[in-house]
DRENSESE-949506 format. One line per 2 residues: number of its first residue (from 1); for each residue x, y, z of N, C-alpha, C. Coordinates in nm, 2 decimals, padded with zeros to 4 digits. Layout:
N
NUM = X Y Z X Y Z X Y Z; ...
# end
This chain:
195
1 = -08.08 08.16 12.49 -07.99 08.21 12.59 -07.89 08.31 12.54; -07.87 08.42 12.61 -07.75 08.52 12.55 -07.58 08.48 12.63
3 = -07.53 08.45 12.50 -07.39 08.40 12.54 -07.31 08.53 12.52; -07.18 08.51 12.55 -07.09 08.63 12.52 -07.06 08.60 12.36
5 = -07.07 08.70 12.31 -07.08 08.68 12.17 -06.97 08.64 12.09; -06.81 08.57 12.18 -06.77 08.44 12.13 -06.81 08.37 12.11
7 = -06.91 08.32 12.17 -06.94 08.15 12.16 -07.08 08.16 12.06; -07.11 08.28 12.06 -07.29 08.27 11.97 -07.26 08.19 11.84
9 = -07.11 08.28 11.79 -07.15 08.14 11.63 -07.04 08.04 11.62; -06.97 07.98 11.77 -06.93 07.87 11.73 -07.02 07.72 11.77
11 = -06.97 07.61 11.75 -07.05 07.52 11.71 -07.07 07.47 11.86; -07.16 07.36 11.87 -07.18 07.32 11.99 -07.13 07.29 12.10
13 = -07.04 07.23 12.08 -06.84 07.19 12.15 -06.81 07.34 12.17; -06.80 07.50 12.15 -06.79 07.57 12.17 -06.89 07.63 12.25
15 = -07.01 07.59 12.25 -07.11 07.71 12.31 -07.17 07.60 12.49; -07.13 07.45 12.46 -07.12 07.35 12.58 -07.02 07.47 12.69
17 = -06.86 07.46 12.61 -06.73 07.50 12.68 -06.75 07.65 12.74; -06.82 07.74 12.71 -06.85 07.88 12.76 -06.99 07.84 12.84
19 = -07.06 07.75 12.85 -07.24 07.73 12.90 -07.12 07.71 13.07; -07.04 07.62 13.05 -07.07 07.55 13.13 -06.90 07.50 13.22
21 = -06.81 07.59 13.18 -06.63 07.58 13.19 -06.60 07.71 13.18; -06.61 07.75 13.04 -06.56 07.91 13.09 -06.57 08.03 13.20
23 = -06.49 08.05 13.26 -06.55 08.14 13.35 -06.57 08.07 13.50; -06.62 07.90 13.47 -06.64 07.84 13.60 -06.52 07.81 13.64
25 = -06.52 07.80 13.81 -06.41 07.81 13.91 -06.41 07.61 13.92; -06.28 07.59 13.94 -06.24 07.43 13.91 -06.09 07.46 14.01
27 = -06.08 07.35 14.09 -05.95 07.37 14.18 -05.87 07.23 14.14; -05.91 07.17 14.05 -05.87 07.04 14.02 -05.75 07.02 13.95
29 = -05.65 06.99 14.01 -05.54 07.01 13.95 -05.49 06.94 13.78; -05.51 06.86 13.74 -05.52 06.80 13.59 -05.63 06.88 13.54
31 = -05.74 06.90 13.59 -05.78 07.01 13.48 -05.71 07.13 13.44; -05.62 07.21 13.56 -05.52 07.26 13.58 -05.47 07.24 13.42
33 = -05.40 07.18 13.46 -05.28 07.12 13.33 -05.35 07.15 13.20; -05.48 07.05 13.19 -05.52 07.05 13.04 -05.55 07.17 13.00
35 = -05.65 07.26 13.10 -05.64 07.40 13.04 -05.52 07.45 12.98; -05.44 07.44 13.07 -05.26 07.54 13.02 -05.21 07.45 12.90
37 = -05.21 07.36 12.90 -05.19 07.30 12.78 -05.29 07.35 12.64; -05.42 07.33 12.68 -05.50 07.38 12.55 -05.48 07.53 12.52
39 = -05.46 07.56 12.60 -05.42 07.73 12.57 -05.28 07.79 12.52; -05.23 07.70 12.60 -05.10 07.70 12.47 -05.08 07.68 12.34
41 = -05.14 07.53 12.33 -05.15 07.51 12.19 -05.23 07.59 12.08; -05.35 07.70 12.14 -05.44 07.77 12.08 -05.33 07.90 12.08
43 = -05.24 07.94 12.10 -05.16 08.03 12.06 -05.17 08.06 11.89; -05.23 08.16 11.84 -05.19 08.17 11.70 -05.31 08.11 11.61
45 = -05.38 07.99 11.72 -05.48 07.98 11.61 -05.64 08.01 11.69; -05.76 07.95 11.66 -05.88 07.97 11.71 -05.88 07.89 11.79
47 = -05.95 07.91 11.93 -06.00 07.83 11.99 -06.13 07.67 12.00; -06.19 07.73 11.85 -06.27 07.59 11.80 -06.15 07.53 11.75
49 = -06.08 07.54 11.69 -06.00 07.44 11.68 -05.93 07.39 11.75; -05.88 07.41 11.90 -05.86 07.36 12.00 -05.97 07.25 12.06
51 = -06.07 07.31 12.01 -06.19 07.22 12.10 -06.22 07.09 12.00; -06.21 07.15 11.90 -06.20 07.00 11.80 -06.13 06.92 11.80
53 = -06.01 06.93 11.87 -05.87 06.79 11.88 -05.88 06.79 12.03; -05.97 06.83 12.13 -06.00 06.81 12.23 -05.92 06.66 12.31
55 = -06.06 06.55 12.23 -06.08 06.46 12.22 -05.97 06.39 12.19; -05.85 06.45 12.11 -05.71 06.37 12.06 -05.65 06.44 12.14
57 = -05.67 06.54 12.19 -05.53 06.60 12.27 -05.58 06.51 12.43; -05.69 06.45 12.49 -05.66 06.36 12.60 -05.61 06.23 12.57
59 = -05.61 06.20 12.49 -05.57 06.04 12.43 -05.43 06.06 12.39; -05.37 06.19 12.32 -05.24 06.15 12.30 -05.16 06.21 12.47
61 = -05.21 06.27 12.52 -05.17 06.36 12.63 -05.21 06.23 12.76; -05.26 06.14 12.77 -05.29 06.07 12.88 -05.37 06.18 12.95
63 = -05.49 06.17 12.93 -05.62 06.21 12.96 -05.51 06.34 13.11; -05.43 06.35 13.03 -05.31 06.49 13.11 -05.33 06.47 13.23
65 = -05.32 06.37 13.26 -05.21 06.30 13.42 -05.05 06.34 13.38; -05.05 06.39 13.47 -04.92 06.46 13.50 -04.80 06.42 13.51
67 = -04.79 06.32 13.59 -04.70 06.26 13.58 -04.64 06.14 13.45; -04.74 06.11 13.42 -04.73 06.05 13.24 -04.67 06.09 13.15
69 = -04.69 06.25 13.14 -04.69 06.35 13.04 -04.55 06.38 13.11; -04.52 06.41 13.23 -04.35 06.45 13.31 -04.28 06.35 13.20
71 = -04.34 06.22 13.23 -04.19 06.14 13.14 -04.22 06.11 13.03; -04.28 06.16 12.93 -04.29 06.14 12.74 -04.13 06.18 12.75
73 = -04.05 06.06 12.68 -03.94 06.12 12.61 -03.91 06.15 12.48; -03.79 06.12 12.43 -03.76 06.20 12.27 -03.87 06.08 12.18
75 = -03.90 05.97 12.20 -03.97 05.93 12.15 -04.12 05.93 12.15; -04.17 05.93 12.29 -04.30 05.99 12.28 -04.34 06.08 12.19
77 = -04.22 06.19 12.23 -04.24 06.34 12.20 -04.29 06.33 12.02; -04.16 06.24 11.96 -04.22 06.24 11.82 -04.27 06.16 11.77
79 = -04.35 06.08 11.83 -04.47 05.99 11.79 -04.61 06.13 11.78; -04.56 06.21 11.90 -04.68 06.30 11.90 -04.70 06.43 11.78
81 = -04.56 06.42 11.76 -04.52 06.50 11.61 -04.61 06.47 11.50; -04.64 06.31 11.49 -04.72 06.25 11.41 -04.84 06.23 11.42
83 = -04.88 06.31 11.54 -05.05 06.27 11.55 -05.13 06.38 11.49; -05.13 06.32 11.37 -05.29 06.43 11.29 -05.41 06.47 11.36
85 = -05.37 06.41 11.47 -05.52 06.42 11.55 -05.53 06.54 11.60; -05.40 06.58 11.70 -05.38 06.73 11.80 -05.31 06.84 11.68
87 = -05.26 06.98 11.74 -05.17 07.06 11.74 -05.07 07.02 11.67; -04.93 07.02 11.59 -04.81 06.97 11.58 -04.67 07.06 11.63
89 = -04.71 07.09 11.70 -04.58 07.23 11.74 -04.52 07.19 11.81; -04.35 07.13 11.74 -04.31 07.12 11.87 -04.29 07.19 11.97
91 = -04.28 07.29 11.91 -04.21 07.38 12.10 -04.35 07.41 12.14; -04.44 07.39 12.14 -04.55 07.37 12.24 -04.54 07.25 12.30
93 = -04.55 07.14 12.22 -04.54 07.02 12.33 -04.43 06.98 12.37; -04.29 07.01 12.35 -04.18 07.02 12.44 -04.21 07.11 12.59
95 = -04.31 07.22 12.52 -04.31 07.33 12.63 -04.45 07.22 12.75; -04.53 07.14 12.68 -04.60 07.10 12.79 -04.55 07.00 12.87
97 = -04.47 06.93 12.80 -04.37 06.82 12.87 -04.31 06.89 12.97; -04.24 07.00 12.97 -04.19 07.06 13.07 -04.24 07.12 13.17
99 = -04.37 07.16 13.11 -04.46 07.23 13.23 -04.55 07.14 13.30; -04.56 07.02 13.32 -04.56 06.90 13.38 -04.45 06.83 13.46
101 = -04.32 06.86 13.41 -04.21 06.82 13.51 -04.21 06.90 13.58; -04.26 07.06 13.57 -04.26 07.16 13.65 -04.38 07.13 13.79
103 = -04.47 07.11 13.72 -04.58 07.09 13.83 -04.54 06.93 13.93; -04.52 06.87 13.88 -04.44 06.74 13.91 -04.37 06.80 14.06
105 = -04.27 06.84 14.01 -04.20 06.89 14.14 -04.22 07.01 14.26; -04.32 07.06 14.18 -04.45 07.15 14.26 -04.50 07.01 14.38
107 = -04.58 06.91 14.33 -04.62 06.83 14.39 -04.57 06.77 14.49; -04.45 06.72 14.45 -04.31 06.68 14.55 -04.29 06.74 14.70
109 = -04.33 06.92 14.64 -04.31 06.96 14.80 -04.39 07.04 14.83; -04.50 06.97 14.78 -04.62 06.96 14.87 -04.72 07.09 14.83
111 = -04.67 07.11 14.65 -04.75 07.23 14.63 -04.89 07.23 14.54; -04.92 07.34 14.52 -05.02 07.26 14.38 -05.02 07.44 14.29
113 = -05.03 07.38 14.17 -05.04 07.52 14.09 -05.15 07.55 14.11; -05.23 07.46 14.09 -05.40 07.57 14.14 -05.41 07.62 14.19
115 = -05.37 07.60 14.32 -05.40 07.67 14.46 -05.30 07.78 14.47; -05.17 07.81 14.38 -05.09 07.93 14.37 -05.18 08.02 14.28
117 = -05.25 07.96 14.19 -05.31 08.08 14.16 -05.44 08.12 14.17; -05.50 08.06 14.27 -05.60 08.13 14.32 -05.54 08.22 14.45
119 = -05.42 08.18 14.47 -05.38 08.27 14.58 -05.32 08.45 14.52; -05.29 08.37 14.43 -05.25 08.51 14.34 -05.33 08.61 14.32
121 = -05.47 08.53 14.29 -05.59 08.61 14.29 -05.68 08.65 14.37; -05.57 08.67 14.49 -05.63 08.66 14.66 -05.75 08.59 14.72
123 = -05.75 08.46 14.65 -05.86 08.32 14.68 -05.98 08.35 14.68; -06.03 08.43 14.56 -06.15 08.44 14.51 -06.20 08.48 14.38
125 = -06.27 08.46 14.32 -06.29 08.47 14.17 -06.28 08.65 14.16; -06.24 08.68 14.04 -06.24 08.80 14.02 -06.37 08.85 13.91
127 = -06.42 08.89 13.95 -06.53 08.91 13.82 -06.54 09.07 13.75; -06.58 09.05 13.66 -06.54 09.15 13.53 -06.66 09.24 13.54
129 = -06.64 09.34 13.50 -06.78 09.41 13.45 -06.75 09.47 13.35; -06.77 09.35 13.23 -06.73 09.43 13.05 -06.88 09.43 13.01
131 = -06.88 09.52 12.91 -07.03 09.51 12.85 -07.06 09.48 12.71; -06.92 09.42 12.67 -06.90 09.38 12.55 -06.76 09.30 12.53
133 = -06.77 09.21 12.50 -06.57 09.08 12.46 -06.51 09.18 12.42; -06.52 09.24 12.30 -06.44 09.37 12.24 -06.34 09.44 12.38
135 = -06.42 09.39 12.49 -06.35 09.54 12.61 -06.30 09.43 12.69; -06.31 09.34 12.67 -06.20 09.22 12.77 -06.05 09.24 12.73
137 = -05.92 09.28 12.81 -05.83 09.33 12.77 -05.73 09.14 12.71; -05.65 09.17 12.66 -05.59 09.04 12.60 -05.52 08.97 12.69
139 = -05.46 09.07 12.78 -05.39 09.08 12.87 -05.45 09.13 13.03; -05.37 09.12 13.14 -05.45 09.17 13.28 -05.27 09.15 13.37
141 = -05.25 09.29 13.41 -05.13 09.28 13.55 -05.13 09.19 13.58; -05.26 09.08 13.65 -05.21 08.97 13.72 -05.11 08.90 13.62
143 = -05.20 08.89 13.51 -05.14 08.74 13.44 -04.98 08.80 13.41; -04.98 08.92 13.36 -04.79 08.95 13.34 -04.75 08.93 13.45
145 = -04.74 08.94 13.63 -04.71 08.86 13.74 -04.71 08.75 13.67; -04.80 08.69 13.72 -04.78 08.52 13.75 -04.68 08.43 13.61
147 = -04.70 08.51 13.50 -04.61 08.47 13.36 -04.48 08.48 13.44; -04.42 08.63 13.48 -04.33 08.61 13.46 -04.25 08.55 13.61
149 = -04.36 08.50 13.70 -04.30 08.42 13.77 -04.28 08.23 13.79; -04.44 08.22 13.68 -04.38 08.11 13.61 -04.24 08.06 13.60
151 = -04.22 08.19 13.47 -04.07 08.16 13.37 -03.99 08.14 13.49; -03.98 08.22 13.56 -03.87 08.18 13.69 -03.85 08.07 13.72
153 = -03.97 08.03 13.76 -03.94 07.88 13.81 -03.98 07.77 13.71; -03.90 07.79 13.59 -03.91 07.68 13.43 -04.02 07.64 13.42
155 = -04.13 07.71 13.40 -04.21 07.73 13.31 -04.18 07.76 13.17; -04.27 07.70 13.11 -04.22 07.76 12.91 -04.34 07.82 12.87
157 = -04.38 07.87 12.79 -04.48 07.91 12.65 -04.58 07.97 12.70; -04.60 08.03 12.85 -04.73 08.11 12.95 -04.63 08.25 12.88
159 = -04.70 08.32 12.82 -04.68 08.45 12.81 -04.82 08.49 12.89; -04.80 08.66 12.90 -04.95 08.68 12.95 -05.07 08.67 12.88
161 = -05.07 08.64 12.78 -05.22 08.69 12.69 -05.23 08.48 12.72; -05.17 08.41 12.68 -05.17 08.28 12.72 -05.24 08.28 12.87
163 = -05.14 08.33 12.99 -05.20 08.28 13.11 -05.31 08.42 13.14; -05.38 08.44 13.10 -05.48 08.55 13.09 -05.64 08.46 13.07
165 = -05.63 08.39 12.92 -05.69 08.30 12.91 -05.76 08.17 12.97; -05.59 08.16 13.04 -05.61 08.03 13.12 -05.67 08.04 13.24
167 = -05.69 08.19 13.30 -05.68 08.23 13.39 -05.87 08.24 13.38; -05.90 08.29 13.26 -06.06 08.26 13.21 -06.11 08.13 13.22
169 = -06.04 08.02 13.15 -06.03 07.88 13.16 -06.09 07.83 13.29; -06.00 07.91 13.37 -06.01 07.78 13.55 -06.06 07.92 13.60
171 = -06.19 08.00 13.56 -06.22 08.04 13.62 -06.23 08.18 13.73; -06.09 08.17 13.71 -06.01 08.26 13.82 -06.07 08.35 13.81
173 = -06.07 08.43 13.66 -06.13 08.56 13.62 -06.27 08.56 13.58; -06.36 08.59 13.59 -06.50 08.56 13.49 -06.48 08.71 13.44
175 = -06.52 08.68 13.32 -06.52 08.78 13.22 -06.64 08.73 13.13; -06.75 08.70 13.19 -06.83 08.66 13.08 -06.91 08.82 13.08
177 = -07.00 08.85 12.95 -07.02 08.98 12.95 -07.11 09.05 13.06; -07.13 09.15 13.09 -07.31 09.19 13.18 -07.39 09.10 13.10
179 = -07.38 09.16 12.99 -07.53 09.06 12.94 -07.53 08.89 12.91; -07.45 08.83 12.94 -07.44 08.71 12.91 -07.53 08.67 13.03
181 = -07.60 08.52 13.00 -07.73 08.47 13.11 -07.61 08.39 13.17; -07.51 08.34 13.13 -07.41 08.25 13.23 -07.30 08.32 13.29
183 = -07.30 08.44 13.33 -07.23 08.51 13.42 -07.25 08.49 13.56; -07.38 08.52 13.62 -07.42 08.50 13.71 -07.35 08.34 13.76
185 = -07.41 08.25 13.67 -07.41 08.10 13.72 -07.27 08.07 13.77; -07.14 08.16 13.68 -07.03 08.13 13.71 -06.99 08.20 13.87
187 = -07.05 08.30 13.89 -07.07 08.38 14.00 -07.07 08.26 14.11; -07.22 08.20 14.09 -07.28 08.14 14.21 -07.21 08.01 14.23
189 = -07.13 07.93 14.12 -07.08 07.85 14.15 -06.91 07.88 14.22; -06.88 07.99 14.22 -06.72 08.05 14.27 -06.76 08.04 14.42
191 = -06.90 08.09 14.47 -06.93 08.15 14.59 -06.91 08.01 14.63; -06.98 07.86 14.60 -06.99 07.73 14.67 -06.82 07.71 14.70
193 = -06.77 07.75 14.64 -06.59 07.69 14.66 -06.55 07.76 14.74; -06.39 07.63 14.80 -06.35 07.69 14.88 -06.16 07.68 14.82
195 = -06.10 07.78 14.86 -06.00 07.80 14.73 -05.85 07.81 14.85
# end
């Protein structure tokens, strides 16, 4: 199968995550979350190594129910300091604790972040026509929008190249290449939803 030539030489956990998530459209709101959370934490480093504490980032994160993660206090917070298993940054996981109290109160009146940002993206997948990753920009207008309206309403650690990502993550954008064989699939699965 021809992948986008990220995923050709990462390991299996990487080439599952682009087969079959990247790129695909998801309106689920805790997936929501864990995306923005994993992409935060992948700030600065590789994405396989995100995907390798996967597995520890739902177990220390409460499989990122929202509301769980709203109330980790000072001591949660540094029990999580100590888990060899995930990330150890604080100001990322200060920043996801927050961006869970944020969606929290999103909830409250009656909102959902997913559905803000498919609206953002005028409630339909945007698809890319790159013919090579090299030409996927790091960055995209939308996501500097929606960053810097985040921050407004206390959001933390979404810069745009972050919510750009995330924005690949849940689908919003497909950016998988022309030549990739799972472009299309992400295509046909956007078309079945309703946003």
């Amino acid at each position: 199968m021809t992948r986008c030539d990220w995923a050709e030489s990462g390991n299996e956990l990487m080439q599952t995550y682009h087969d079959t998530e990247w790129g695909f459209p998801t309106t689920d709101e805790t997936e929501t979350f864990e995306l923005m959370v994993l992409e935060m934490m992948q700030a600065g480093l590789s994405w396989q190594t995100v995907l390798n504490k996967r597995a520890a980032f739902r177990a220390a994160f409460a499989d990122f129910d929202i509301d769980q993660v709203a109330a980790f206090d000072a001591e949660k917070i540094a029990a999580l300091m100590q888990d060899t298993g995930i990330i150890r940054n604080r100001r990322k996981i200060d920043a996801a604790v927050n961006n869970a109290q944020q969606m929290k109160r999103w909830h409250a009146a009656g909102k959902s972040l997913n559905a803000y940002l498919w609206q953002q993206a005028g409630g339909h997948q945007l698809v890319a026509q790159f013919a090579t990753s090299a030409s996927v920009p790091a960055q995209t207008p939308l996501a500097q929008q929606i960053s810097k309206t985040l921050k407004k309403k206390g959001f933390k650690f979404l810069g745009p190249t972050i919510v750009t990502s995330w924005l690949q993550a849940l689908g919003i954008q497909n950016d998988h290449v022309l030549t990739c064989e799972f472009r299309q699939a992400a295509i046909e699965a956007a078309k079945s939803q309703a946003f």
